[in-house]
C-alpha positions as CSV (number, residue, x, y, z in Angstrom):
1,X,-13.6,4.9,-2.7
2,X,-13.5,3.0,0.7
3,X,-10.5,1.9,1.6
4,X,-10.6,-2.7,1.9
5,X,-9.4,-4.4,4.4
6,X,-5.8,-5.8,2.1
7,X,-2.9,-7.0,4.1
8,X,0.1,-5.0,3.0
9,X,2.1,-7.5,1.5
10,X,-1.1,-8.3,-1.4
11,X,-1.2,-4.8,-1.8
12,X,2.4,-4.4,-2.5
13,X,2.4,-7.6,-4.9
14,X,-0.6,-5.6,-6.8
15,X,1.0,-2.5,-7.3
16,X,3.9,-4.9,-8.7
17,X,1.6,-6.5,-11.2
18,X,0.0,-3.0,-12.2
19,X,3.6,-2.0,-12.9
20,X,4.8,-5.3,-14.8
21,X,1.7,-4.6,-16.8
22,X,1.8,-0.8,-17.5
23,X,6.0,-1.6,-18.5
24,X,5.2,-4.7,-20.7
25,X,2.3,-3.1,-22.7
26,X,0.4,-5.7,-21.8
27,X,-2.6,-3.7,-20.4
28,X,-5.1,-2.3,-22.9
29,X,-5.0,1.6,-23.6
30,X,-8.6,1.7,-22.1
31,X,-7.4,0.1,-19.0
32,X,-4.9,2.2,-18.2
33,X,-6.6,5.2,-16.4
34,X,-8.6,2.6,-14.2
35,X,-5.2,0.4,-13.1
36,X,-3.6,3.6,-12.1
37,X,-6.4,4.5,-10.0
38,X,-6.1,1.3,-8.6
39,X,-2.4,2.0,-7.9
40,X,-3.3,5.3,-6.1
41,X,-5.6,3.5,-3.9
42,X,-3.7,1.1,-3.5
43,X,-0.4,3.1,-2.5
44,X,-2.7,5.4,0.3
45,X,-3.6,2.2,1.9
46,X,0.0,1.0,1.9
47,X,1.1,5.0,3.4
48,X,-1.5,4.6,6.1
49,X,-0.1,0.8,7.4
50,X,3.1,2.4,7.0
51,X,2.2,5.5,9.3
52,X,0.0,3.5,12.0
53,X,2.5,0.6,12.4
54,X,5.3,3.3,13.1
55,X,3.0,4.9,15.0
56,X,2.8,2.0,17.4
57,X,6.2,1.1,17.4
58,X,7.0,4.4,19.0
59,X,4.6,4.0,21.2
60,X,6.2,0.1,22.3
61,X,9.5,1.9,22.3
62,X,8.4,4.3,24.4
63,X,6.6,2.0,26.8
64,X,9.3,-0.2,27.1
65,X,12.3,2.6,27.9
66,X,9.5,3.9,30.4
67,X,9.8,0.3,32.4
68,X,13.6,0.1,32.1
């Protein structure tokens, strides 16, 4: 499955909302394979922001105690 273009902040409010649901027993039986699915998708995405956006802070620490 490709991966969307989501900012990290929806993502994390819909891994919040597949949780709420999954706790309440709200979500239908049927439902619950594809919503944790959804979840794992939706948790990679959120590990890969995570990774790059360190990634480049580094790299701005790094530049900046280069030019102090």
């Amino acid at each position: 499955m490709a991966k969307k273009c989501i900012k990290y902040g929806d993502a994390i409010d819909e891994l919040n909302n597949i949780l709420a649901g999954l706790e309440s027993e709200r979500i239908d039986v049927d439902e619950v394979s594809l919503k944790v699915k959804k979840a794992v998708e939706l948790i990679k995405i959120c590990r890969d922001k995570i990774g790059k956006t360190e990634l480049e802070v580094k790299r701005i620490v790094e530049e900046f105690d280069k030019s102090s």
